[in-house]
N, C-alpha and C positions, 0 to 999 in steps of 0.2 A: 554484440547482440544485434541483431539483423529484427527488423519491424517492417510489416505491412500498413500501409493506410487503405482504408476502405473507406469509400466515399458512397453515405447512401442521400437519396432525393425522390423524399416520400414527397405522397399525393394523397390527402391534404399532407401540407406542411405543417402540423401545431405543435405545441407545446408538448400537449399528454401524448401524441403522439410519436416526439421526438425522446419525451421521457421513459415512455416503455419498451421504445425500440432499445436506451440505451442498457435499460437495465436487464434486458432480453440478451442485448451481446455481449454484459459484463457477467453472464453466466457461463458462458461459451468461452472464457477467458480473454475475450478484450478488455484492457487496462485504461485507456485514455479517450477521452470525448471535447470534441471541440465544433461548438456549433459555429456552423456558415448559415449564409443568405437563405440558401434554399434546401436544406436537410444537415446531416453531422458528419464529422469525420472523427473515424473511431480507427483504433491504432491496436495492433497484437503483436506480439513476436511471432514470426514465421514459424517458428516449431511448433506452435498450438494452434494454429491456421484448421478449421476444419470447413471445408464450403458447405460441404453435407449439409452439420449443422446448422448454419447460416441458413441455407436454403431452407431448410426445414422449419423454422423461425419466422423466416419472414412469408412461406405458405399456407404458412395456421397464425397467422399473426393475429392478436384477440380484438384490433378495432375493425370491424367491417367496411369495406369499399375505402382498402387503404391499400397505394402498391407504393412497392418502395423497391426502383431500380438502383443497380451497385453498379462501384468499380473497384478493381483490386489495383494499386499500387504497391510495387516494392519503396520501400525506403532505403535510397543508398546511402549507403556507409561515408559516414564524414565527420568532422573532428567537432563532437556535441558541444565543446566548450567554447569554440569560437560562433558555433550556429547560437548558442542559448544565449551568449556575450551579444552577438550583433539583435537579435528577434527577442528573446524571450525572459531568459532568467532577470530578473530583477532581485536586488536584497528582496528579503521576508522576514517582518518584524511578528511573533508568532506571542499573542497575549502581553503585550511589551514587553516584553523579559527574554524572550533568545530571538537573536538575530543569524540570518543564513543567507549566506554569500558566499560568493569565490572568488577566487586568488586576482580577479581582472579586475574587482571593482574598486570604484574611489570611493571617500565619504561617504565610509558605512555606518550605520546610524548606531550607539552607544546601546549595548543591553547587557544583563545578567550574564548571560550564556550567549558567547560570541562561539556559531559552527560553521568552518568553512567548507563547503563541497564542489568539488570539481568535478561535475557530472561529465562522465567518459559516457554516457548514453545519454537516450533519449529522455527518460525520466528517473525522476527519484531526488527532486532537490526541495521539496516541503511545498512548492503548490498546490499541489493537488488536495484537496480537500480532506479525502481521508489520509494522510499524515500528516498534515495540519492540527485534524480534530486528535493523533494519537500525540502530537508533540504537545497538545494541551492537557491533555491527561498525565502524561509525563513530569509538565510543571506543575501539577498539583498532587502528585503521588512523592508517599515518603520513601524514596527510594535509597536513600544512606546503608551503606553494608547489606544489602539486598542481592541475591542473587537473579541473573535476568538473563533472560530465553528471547532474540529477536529472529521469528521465522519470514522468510520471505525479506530476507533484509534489504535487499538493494544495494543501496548505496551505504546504507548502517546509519544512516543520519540517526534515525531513532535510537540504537545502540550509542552511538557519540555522547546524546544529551543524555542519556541515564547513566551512561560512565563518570560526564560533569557532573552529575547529585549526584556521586557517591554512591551509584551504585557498583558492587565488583561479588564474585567474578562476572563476564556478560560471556555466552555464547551466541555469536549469530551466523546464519545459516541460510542458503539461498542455491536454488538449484541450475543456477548460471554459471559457470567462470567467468564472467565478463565484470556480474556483478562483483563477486566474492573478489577478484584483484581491486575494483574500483572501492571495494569496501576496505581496504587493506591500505589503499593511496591515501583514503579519507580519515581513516583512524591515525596515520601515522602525521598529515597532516595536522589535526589537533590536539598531536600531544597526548594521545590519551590513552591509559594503562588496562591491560583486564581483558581486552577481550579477544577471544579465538572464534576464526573465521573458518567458516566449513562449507566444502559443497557436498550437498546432498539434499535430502526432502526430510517428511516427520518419521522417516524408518532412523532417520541415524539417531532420534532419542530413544530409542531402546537400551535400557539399561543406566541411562543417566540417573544423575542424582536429580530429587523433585529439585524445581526454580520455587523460587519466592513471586517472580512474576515475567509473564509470560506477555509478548507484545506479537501478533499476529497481524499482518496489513496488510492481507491476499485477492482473496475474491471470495463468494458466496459459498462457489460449489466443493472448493479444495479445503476451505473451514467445515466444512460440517464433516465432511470425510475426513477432519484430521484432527478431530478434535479429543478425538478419542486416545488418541498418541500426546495428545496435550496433558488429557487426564492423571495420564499415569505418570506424570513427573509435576506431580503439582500434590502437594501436602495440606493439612490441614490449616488456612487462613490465606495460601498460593492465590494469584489476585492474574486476573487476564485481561487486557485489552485487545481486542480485535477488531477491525476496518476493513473498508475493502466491497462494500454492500450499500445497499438502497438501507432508506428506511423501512422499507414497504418487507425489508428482512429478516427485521426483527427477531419474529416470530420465531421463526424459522432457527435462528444462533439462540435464542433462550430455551425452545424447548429441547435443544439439543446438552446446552448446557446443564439445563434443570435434571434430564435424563441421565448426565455422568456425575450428579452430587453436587454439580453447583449452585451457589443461589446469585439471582441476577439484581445486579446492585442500581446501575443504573445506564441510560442512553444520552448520545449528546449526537447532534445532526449539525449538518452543515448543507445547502444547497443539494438539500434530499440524500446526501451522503448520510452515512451514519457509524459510529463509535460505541461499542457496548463495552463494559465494565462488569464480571463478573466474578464470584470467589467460591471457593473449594469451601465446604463446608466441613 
């Protein structure tokens, strides 16, 4: 999976400003944000790279007498697990109860649910906010003998820990091949029984049987477009998680779900990330 960085350095520099631009390019399908000194660097996969848009975005930008000059970087290809080993990955103890790591670390800290992932890409190993706030939802849902839907899976870490509580069968599904082997590495690494890995989008649930629940961690604009494919494999008490969005989203994921029968249970946020919880009535 091949990734762009874009490097933008607005004028002013603030906060609400760096926070609207972000959530202005997590519509447009950028996935990851990481603030520097003097503006962000925000990360896409090359295939969904659109400048158009971008441009567009930041010409109607909604704070006045703000510029915000770019630059596009490729991201080259390089072995994620020694980059994330030497810079970045750290274990992550997720509500003390699951810990997540990989194959290089030492003295890894004692939890409930030990997941190991060996991220062959750039992301997908529980930092990020919105799989954090969904691995929390996870530890607190009964998922024993449950059937489970993970769209947009990545790396399947989410699919891993609801296989450990007993959930089965799990389908997940992710319109990468890079992910879908990486998710295959990572399943077989922890042992765990149940789940079928598929590449495609929310077309290949046509005709399935409903899930009992449904674990979504995308982005804003390909949930509410696909929600509707969600509906229809979801039965009477069928329970959703979905991430992937600002708080400021809300809105926007419940009235979509209230419109297909659902009734919206509840939100949980993180550093303006957001998590909703919603059920099939």
């Amino acid at each position: 999976m091949k990734y762009l960085k874009v490097t933008f350095h607005p004028t002013p520099c603030t906060e609400t400003v760096n926070d609207v631009l972000s959530a202005l390019c997590a519509d447009i399908g950028f996935e990851s944000f990481v603030n520097i000194d003097n503006g962000i660097e925000a990360y896409i996969q090359t295939g969904l790279y659109d400048e158009n848009a971008l441009k567009d975005i930041l010409n109607n930008f909604p704070i006045a007498d703000t510029d915000i000059p770019f630059e596009v970087t490729p991201m080259e290809d390089k072995n994620w697990n020694e980059e994330w080993e030497k810079n970045f990955f750290q274990p992550i103890v997720i509500d003390n109860r699951c810990v997540i790591h990989s194959t290089f670390h030492k003295d890894v800290p004692q939890a409930e649910y030990d997941i190991v992932i060996n991220p062959q890409m750039a992301f997908g190993t529980g930092h990020h906010e919105t799989t954090s706030l969904i691995l929390g939802e996870l530890l607190d849902a009964d998922l024993k003998g449950k059937s489970v839907l993970d769209m947009g899976c990545g790396t399947s870490i989410l699919a891993i820990l609801a296989a450990m509580r007993g959930a089965y069968p799990l389908t997940a599904i992710d319109i990468d091949d890079w992910c879908v082997n990486n998710s295959r590495d990572n399943i077989a690494l922890n042992h765990v029984e149940g789940i079928e890995v598929m590449l495609g989008d929310a077309s290949l649930l046509k005709g399935m049987q409903p899930f009992d629940i449904i674990i979504a961690n995308i982005n804003r604009n390909i949930l509410l477009a696909d929600m509707k494919h969600y509906a229809a494999c979801m039965h009477k008490d069928s329970e959703i998680y979905m991430s992937g969005f600002y708080v400021q989203d809300i809105p926007y994921i419940r009235e979509e779900g209230e419109r297909l029968g659902m009734e919206f249970i509840h939100h949980k946020e993180k550093n303006n990330w957001a998590a909703v919880k919603l059920r099939m009535k």
